[in-house]
N, C-alpha and C positions, 0 to 999 in steps of 0.2 A: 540475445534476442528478447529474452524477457521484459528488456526494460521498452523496448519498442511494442510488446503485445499488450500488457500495461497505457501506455498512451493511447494505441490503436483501441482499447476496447471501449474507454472512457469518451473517442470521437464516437464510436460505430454506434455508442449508447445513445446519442442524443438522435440519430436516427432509426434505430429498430432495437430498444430495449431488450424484447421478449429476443431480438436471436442472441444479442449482446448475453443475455442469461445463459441461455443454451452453449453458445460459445466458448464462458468460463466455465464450464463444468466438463468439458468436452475433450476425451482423451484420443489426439487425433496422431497416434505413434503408428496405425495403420498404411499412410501416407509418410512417408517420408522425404526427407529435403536429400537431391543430389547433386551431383554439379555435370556441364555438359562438357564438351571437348573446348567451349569457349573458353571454361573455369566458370559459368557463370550459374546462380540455383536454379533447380527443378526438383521436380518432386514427382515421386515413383511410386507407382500404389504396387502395397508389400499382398493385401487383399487377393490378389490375381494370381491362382496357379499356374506356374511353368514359366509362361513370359511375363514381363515384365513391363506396366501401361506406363510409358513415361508422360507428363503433363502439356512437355515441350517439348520439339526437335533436339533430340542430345547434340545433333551437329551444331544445335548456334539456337538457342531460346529469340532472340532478340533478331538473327537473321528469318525467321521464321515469321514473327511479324512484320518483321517490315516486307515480306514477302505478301504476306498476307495484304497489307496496307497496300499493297502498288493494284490489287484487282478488286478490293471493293467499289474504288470511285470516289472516297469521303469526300473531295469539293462539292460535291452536287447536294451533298446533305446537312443538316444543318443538327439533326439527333441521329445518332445512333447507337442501338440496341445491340450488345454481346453478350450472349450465352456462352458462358465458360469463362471466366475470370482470371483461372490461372495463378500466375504469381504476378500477373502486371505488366506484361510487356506487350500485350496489345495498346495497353496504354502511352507506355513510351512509343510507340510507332504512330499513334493516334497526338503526339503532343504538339506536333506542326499546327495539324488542324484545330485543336481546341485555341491554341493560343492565337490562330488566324480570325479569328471573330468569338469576345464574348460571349453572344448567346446561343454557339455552340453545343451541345451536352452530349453525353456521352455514358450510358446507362448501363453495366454489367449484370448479367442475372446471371446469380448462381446459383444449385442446387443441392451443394457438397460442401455440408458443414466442415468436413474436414481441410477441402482446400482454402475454405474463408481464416481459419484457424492458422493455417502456415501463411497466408498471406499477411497476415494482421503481425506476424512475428518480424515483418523484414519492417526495412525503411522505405520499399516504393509503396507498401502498402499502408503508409503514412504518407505519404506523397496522393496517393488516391482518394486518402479521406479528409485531408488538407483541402483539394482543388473543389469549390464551388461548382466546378461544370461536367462536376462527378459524381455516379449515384452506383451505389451496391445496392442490388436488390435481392437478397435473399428466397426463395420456395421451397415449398415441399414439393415435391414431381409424385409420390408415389399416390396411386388411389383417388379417393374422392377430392382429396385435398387440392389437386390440381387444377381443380373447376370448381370448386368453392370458397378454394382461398385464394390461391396466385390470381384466379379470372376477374376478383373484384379489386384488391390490392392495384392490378393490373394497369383497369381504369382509371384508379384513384390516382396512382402516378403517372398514367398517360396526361392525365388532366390537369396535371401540373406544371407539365413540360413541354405541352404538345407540340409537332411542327407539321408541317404538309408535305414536306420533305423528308419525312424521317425512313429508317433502311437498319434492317433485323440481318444480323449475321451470326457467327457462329465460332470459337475455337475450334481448330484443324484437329482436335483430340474428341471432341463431344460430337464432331460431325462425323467422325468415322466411330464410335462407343455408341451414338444414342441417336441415330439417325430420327427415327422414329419422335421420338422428343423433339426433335429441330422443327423437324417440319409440322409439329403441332402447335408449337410457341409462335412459329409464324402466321401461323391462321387464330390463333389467340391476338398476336399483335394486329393481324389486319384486322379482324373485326372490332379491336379496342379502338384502330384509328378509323374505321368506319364511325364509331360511337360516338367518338372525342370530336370528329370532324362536323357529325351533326350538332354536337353540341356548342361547338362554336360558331354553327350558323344560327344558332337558334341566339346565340350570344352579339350577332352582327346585326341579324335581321327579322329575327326574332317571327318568321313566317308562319312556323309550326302555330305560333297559340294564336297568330291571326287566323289559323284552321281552327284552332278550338273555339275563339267569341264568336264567328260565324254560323259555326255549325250546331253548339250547344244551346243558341240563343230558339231555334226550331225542334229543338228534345221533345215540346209536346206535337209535335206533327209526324214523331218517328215512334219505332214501335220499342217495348224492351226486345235483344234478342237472345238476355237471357230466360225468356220465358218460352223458348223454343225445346230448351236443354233437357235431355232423357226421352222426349216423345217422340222419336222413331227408334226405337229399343229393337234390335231384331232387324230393321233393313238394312239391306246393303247399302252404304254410299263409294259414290267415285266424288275423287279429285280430279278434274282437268286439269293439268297443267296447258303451256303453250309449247312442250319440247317437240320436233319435227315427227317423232313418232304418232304423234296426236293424228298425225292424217289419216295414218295405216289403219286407224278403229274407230272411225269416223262413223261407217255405218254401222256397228255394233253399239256405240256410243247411242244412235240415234235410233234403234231399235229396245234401248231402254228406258225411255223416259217412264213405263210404269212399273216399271221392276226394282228401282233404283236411286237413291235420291244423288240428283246431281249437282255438284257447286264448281263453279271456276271461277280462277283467276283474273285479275284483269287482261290480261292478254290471249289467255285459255279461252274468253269470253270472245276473244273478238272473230279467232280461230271455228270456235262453233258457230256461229254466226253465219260467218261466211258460207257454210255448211247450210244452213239455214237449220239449224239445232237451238232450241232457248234450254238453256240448263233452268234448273228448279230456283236454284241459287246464285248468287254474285257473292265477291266480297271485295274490300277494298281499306288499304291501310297507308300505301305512300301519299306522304303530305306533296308532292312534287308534281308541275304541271305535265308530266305524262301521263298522270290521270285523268285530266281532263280530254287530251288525245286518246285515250282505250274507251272512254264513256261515249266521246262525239262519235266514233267510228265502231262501236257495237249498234246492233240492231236488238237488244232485249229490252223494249224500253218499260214494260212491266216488271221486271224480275224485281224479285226482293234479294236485299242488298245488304250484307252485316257489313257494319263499318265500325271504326275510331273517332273521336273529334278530332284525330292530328290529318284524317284525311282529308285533301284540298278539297280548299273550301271550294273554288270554282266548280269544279266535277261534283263535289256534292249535291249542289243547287242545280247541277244538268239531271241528277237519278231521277228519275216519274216514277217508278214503282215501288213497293213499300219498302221502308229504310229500316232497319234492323240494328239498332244501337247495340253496341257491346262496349262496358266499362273498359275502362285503364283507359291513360295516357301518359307510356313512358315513365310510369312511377312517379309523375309529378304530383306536388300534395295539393297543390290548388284546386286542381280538376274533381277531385275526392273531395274536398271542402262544396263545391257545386252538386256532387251528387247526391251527400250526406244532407246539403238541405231538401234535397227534393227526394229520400227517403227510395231511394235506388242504387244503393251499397252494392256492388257485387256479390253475388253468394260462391261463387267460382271461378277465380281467377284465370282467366286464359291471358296464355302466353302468347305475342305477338307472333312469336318465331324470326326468321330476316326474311322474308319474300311474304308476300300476297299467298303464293299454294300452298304454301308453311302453315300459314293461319285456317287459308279451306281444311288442311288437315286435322288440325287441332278442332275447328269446328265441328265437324262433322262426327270426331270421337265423344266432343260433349253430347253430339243430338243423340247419341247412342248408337250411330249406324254399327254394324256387322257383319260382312268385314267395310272393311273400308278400301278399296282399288285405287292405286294409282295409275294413271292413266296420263300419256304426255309425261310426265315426270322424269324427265330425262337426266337432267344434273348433268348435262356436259356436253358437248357439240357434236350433233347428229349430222355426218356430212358435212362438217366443218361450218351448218347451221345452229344459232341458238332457238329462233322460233320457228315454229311449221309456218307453209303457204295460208295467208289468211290476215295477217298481221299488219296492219297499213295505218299511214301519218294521216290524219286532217288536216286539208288543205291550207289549213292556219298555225300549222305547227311550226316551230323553228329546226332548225341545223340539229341543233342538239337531241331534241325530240327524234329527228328523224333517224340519227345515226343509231340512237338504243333499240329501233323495232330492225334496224337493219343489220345490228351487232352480227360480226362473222368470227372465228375464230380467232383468240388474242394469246397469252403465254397462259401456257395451261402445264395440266399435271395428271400425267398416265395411268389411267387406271384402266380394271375390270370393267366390261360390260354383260351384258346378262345372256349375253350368247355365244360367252366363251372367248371372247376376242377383248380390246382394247377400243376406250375410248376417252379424247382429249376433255377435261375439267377444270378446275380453279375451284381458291378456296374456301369460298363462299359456297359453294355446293357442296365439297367434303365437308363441311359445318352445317349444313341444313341434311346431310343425311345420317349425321351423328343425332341430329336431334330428330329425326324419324324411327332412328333406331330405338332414341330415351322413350318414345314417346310408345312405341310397340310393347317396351317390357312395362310400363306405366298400365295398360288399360287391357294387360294377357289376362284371360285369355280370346278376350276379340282379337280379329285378326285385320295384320294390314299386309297387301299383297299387292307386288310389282308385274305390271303386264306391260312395261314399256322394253321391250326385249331387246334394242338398239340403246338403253338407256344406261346409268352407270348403275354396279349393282349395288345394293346398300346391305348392310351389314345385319345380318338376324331377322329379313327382310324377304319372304321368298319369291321368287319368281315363277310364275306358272303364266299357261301362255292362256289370254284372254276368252277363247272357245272355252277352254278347261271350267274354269271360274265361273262364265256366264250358266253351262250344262250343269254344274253343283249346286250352284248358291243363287244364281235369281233363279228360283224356280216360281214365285208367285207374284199374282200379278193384281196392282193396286191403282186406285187413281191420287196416286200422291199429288199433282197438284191441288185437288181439292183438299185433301188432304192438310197441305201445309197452309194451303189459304185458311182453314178454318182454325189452325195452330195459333197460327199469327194475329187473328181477328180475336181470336179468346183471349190470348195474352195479352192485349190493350194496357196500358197502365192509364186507366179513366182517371188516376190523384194528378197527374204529372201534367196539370193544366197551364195555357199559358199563361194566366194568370200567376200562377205560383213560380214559372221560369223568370217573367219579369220583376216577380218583386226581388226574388235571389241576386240576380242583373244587379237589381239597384242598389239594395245593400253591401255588395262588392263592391262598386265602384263609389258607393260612401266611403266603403275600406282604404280602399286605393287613393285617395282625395285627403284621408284623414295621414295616414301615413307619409303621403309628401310633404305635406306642411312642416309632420313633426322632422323630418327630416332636413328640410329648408331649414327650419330653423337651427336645428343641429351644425349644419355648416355658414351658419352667418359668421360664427369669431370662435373664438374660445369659447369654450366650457367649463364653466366649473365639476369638479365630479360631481356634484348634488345634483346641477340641474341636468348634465346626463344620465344621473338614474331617475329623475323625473320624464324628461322624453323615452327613457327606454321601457321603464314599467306603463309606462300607457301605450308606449307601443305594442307592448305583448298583449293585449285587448284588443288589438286587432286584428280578424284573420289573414288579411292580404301580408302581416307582418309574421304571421305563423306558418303559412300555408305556402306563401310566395318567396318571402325577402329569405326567410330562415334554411329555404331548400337551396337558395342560388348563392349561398354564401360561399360556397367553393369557386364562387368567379372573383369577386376581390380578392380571396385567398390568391388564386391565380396571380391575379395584377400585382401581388402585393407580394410574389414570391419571393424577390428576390432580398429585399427587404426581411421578410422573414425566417428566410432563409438565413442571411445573415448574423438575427438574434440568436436562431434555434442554434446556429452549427458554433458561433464563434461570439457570441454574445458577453461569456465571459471575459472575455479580451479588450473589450468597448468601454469606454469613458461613461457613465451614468449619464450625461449631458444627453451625448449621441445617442445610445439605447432610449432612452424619453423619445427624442427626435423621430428615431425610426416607431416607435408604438405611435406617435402623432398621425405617422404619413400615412402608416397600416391604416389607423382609424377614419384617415378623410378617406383613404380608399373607399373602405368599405360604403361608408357614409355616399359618396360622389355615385357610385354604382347602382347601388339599392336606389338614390334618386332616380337619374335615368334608367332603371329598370321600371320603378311605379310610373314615373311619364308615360314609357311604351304601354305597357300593360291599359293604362287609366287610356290613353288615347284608342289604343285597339276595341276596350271596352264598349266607349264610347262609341264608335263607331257601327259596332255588331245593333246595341241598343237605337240609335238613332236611326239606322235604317230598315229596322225591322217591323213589318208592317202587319197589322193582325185582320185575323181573317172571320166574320161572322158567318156563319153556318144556317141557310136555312132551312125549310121544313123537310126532312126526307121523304125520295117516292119510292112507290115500289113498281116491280118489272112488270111489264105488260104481259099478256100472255101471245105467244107466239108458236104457231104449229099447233099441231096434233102428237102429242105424247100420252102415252097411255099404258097403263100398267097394271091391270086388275081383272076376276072375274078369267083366268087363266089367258089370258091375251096382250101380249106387248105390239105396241104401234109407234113406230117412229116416221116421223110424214111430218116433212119441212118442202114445203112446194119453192119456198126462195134459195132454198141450199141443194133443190132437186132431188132429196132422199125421199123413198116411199121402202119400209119395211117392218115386216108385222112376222108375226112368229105366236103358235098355240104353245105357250112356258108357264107351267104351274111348278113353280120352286116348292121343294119343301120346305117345310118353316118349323124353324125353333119350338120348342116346347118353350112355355108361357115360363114357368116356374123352372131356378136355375138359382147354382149359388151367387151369394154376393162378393162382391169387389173382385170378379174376375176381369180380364180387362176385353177379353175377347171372346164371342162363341159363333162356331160357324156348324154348320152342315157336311159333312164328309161322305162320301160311298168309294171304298175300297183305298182311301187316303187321300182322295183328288177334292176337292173344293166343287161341293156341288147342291146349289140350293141356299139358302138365306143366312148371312151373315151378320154379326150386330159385334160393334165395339164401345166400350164403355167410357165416361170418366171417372178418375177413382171412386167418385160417392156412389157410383151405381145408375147414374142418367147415360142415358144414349147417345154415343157422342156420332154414330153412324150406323148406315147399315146401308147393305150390297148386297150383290145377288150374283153367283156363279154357276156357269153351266160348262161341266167337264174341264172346270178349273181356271175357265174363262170368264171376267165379268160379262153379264148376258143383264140387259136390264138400268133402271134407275141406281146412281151410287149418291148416299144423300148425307152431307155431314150438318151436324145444328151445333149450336152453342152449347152451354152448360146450365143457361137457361130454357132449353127447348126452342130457340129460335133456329129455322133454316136458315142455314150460312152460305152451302154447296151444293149445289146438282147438277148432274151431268147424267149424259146416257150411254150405255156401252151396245152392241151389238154382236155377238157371239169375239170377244175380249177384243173388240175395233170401237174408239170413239165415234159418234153419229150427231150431227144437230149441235142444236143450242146448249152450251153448259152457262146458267147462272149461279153468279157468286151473288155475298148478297155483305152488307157490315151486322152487327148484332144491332142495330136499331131497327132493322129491317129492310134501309134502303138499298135500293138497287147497288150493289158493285160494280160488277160487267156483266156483258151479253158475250160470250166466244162460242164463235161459228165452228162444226169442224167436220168434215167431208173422208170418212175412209181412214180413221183418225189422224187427216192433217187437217190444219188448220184455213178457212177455206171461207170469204167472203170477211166482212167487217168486222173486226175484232173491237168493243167498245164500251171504254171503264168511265168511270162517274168519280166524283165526288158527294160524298155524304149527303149532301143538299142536292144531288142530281145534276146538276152541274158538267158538264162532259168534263172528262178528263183526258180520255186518249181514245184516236179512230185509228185504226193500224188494218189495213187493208193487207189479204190474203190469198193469192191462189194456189191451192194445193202444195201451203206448206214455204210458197214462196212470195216474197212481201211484192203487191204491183199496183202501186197506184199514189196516192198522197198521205203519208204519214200527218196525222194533226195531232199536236198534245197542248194542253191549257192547262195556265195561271189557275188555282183555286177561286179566283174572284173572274172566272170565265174568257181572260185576255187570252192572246194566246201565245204560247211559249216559244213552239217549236217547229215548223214543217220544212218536210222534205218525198222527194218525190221516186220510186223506183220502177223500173219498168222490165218486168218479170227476172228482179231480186238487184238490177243495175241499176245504180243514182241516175237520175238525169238531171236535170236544170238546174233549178235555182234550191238553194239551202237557206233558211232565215230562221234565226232565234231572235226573243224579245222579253227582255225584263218582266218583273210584272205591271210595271208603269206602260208598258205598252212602247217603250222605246226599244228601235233595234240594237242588237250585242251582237250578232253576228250573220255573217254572208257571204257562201260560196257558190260557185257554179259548176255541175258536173258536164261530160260529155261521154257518155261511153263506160261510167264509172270514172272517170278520170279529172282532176280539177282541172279548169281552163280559167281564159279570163282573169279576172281580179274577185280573191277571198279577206273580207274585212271583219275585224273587231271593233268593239267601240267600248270603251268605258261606261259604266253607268249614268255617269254626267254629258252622255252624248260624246266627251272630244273621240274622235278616233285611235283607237288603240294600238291596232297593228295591221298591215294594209299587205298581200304577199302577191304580184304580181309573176304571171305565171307564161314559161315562153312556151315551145315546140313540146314539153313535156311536164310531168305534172315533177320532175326531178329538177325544172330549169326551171326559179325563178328568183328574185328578190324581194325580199323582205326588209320590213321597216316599222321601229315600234316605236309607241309616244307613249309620257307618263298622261296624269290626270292634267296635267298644265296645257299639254301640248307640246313641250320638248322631246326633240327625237334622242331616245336611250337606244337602240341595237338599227346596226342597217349590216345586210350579211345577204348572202348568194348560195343559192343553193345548185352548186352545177354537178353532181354527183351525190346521192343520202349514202354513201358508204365512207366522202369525204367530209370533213370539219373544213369550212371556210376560214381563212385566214385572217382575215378583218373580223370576223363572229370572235373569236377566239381572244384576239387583243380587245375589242369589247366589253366582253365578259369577264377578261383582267382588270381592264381599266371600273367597270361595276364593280367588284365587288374592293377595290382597294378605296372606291369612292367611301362604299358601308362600312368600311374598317375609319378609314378620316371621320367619318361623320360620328361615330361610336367616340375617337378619339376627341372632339370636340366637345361632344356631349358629357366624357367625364375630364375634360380640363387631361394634363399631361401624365398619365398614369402607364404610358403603357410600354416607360425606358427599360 
């Protein structure tokens, strides 16, 4: 066998040097080789007291897999992933199928340098490193290493090989040894093909960065929302989720808006809503048109919003209320090249997480809440539901759209729930509460605490039941939304003009301009070497060719695998002629790629730029004065004759002594520990960034927040700790923000925001709390954007959005809440976009959508939102094999 471990090590080297090293040095007499009843080897680990682990069935190695082989199904697949290698006879069972189709593969992972060592001694295990549609993938399993190294590696070869078909299985020895391991490599592979799979559409259709020229091209119209990070140090925050437990604390939820800082999900949003709850906060990160569905059908059309650039761009351009930029995108360099010129680097890298409440999470530990509550956060099917009552499609949604808010239980995985019993999951949730768990030892000793008690449990996570939590830890009470208004208003980034967005624009898309040329010209004919290290050294002068072409070079690698594979594995075996030939084909690859890749990008660019329309600002006004408010001379007055309040109260607070040390950040008034009498909060230099007034712990009186230059930002009135009257916001120039009504502290007559220039921005009618009358929101340039109509908190009539050109985008009709009638889109250029006629229910109708041309692309039926229409389906096949052709056309024949 020597002389076969010798050839085996010198293949195994051209693919994983560093184990190829470890390998020869490696004394693997713990494992030994046996034989079974067939005669045929196995190998026995000597390791194990008393019994004896065989590798293979001693009754038959080879009957074994092919036993194996008759229940996995391999026809249906086209890659497949083995844990546990063995000596190779999954492979002879697998040999039907590799030789049935070429681009077949077939990827062993193993984690036992010992068994790699006995295998590499035989001759199948030169038969494995022979065959092209075979991949040994060596890990370390123990430790960190398994999420540092196997999880990037992981990708790296997902991304080589990938298929949409591809099916993880197991040796019948590692699944009964390492159960635990199985099913974690599985949820590593699914999230790898989660990745891979985005990455391949970003590779077809490249939608994502049509989210980012859209959306970064309006950077100076949004706010940073890294300038929010550490200033609620000390409050509690909640997470919404949308899990069905979310009902059950609906009123405790809504009893905290001042105790509490609140952020949801898109779908958590739509939930509170319904409710009629506005969380403090939004956020939003899937680039996919169901965002545009959770935006049309929430009703917070003020909220501030953290977002991504990869968030769709359509739903982006629906948010009205302030937008809260948060760097990254996807670790692409490009996007960092855009920020770095407009001098907005991140200082704290937050992690996306995989869901939308993943991110509210991590958010909220940056702002510094304490603890942080989950709430809704279910991770797994509640009732054989994934979202609570509350959740519902826009009458212009598709099939698709409608099936995800309807999702019902699919093939799940049995775990723990927090009340002792069992509850159905998948692995997208045991992977989002692995990283709640990271993220709890991360930022100890704040605390993160589960009150979803129908929910699954999370690990290091505790559960206490939400009364508990609320009686400990919101004990005080604030008016946070002023609060965060005036966070956000200080935080302005006044450099990030658009003037400075556009010139960035254009210098890019010089970039992009200059880089195809040089690349045209690279594929007119031949090259001499000379003159392609002249095209390539001036390439590197350019960013789009550092930032863009330099990061996506792993996709010609792709296309050009097979090719390079060839050199790498077998190259020494090739005629010089041939090897030239294949560096040739490598090289137009790359070359044909990075072309059609600048096309896209330079035409995307183009497009963000040419339709973006800029907006003149004129003079700011300030609020009228309205009511009787009064607060001095020992006498509070609250007396609003149009909101019907009359209340007055003899309250002499005590007050602060004058003289106090510096850079404290807070001082208030106590009697016996309770909050009682004048409070004042600082900014670090020592200016006053607010002050309040408590009676028996209760805000009683005026809560006023200012800038950092002494300008009023916020004020609001409280009544023995009850909102009363008019609360004004204000921006630091002084003009008006909003006017918000509130009655008993709900929200209660015309709610209505401005633009800078005064300019209405949004009327949002209210009665106690519940939205009744005509929503209106405006264009910056005064057009108008958006109405709709409710009648005490139920849609009725008619629904219209309009560009800012004043042309309609969209229109629906309710009845009862209900869509009826006919609900239409239009493209910006006027054609009709998408037209969904609607029968006996708002679950029966058909749909039909047209590109910019007018060609009809989807016609599909919606006679059931828990089914997938049959026609939508082959549709959506027949689309996306169109973007694959047309990808294929664009780089000529590259993709054998």
């Amino acid at each position: 066998m020597g002389t076969a471990l010798e050839k085996n090590l010198r293949l195994y080297f051209r693919y994983d040097p560093k184990t190829t090293r470890l390998l020869e040095d490696l004394d693997p007499n713990s494992l030994a080789f046996c034989r079974t009843a067939d005669d045929e080897l196995n190998l026995v680990d000597e390791r194990k007291e008393g019994v004896p682990v065989f590798y293979h069935e001693q009754s038959g190695a080879l009957k074994e897999a092919r036993a194996w082989f008759r229940k996995i199904g391999a026809a249906r697949h086209s890659l497949i992933f083995v844990y546990g290698v063995g000596l190779g006879y999954y492979y002879d069972a697998l040999s039907i199928w590799l030789r049935s189709n070429p681009k077949n593969i077939l990827v062993f992972l193993e984690d036992d340098l010992r068994v790699l060592r006995r295998l590499f001694e035989t001759e199948r295990g030169t038969r494995l490193l022979e065959d092209p549609q075979v991949f040994i993938h060596y890990f370390e399993s123990n430790g960190e290493e398994l999420e540092s190294g196997f999880v990037p590696h992981l990708k790296a070869l997902y991304e080589k090989i990938y298929r949409r078909d591809s099916y993880f299985t197991f040796s019948k020895i590692y699944h009964r040894q390492k159960p635990a391991l199985c099913n974690m490599l599985r949820g590593y592979l699914h999230i790898a093909g989660i990745d891979t799979a985005i990455f391949f559409k970003e590779l077809t259709g490249f939608d994502v960065f049509k989210n980012f020229y859209q959306n970064q091209i309006h950077l100076a119209r949004s706010y940073h929302g890294q300038d929010l990070f550490q200033k609620f140090k000390g409050i509690p925050g909640i997470v919404c989720g949308a899990g069905p437990s979310l009902t059950e604390h609906i009123d405790q939820v809504r009893m905290l808006s001042d105790r509490a800082l609140i952020i949801a999900s898109g779908t958590g949003m739509n939930v509170l809503n319904k409710h009629g709850i506005i969380p403090h906060l939004g956020s939003g990160l899937d680039p996919t048109p169901a965002q545009g569905s959770r935006l049309m059908t929430n009703t917070a059309f003020e909220t501030p919003f953290f977002y991504r650039n990869r968030f769709y761009y359509p739903a982006f351009h629906q948010l009205h209320g302030p937008k809260l930029f948060i760097n990254g995108f996807n670790n692409y360099l490009f996007p960092e090249w855009f920020e770095q010129q407009l001098n907005i680097t991140e200082n704290v890298p937050i992690r996306p997480g995989i869901s939308s409440t993943n991110f509210c999470l991590y958010l909220l530990s940056e702002l510094g809440c304490d603890p942080i509550v989950l709430v809704g956060v279910d991770l797994g099917y509640t009732q054989s539901k994934r979202y609570a009552s509350g959740v519902t499609a826009h009458p212009t949604d598709k099939v698709n759209v409608r099936n995800q808010l309807a999702e019902k239980e699919k093939q799940h995985i049995i775990q723990k729930d927090n009340s002792g019993g069992t509850i159905k999951t998948k692995t997208e949730w045991l992977l989002e509460a692995r990283l709640i768990k990271t993220l709890q030892n991360e930022i100890a000793p704040r605390r993160i605490i589960n009150v979803s008690e129908k929910g699954m449990a999370i690990e290091e996570i505790p559960f206490e039941t939400f009364s508990d939590v609320i009686a400990r830890d919101f004990t005080r009470q604030y008016d946070i939304d002023s609060w965060l208004h005036c966070t956000i208003q200080e935080g302005r980034r006044d450099e990030v003009t658009e003037k400075r967005v556009l010139d960035v624009y254009d210098r890019w898309i010089a970039s992009l301009r200059r880089c195809l040329e040089l690349y045209e010209q690279a594929l007119q004919g031949d090259l001499t070497p000379s003159k392609t290290a002249l095209i390539e050294a001036e390439l590197l002068e350019e960013p789009a060719e550092n930032t863009l072409l330099s990061q996506f070079a792993k996709v010609p690698a792709l296309l050009s695998a097979k090719n390079r594979n060839t050199l790498q594995r077998f190259g020494d075996q090739l005629p010089e002629k041939d090897r030239e030939l294949l560096k040739k084909e490598i090289q137009k690859t790359f070359y044909s790629y990075y072309r059609y890749l600048l096309k896209s990008h330079l035409a995307m660019a183009e497009e963000a730029r040419q339709s973006y329309h800029s907006i003149t600002l004129g003079k700011s006004v300030a609020a009228p004065p309205d009511g009787c408010y009064v607060f001095k001379d020992g006498r509070l007055v609250i007396d609003d004759s149009d909101l019907d309040i009359h209340l007055e109260d003899d309250y002499c607070p005590q007050a602060l002594p004058e003289k106090h040390e510096k850079k404290v950040r807070e001082r208030c008034v106590q009697k016996e520990g309770i909050l009682d009498g004048q409070c004042i909060q600082y900014f670090p230099d020592g200016t006053i960034k607010a002050e309040m007034f408590y009676k028996n712990g209760l805000l009683h009186g005026p809560v006023s927040y200012f800038s950092s230059r002494g300008q009023l930002i916020a004020r609001s009135w409280f009544f023995n700790g009850v909102r009363q009257g008019r609360m004004h916001w204000y921006y630091p120039s002084g003009s008006l923000y909003s006017i918000q009504r509130f009655k008993n502290g709900k929200r209660h007559g015309r709610q209505e925001y401005f633009y800078e220039d005064g300019t209405k921005k949004s009327i949002i009618p209210y009665s106690t709390d519940i939205l009744n009358g005509t929503v209106l929101l405006y264009h910056p340039n005064g057009k108008p954007k958006r109405q709709l109509t409710f009648d005490h908190g139920i849609l009725e009539g008619l629904e219209e959005s309009w560009n800012s050109h004043g042309l309609k985008i969209l229109e629906a009709e309710y009845k009862h809440g209900h869509a009826v009638g006919i609900a239409r889109n239009w493209h910006d250029n006027g054609q009709l976009a998408k037209q969904v006629i609607f029968g006996s229910s708002s679950e029966n109708f058909n749909l039909t959508e047209w590109d910019e041309e007018g060609r009809e692309i989807l016609k599909e039926c919606g006679r059931s939102a828990n089914y997938p229409d049959k026609e939508a389906i082959i549709k959506a096949i027949e689309l996306e094999t169109q973007q694959m052709e047309k990808l294929k056309q664009n780089m000529g024949d590259l993709f054998d």
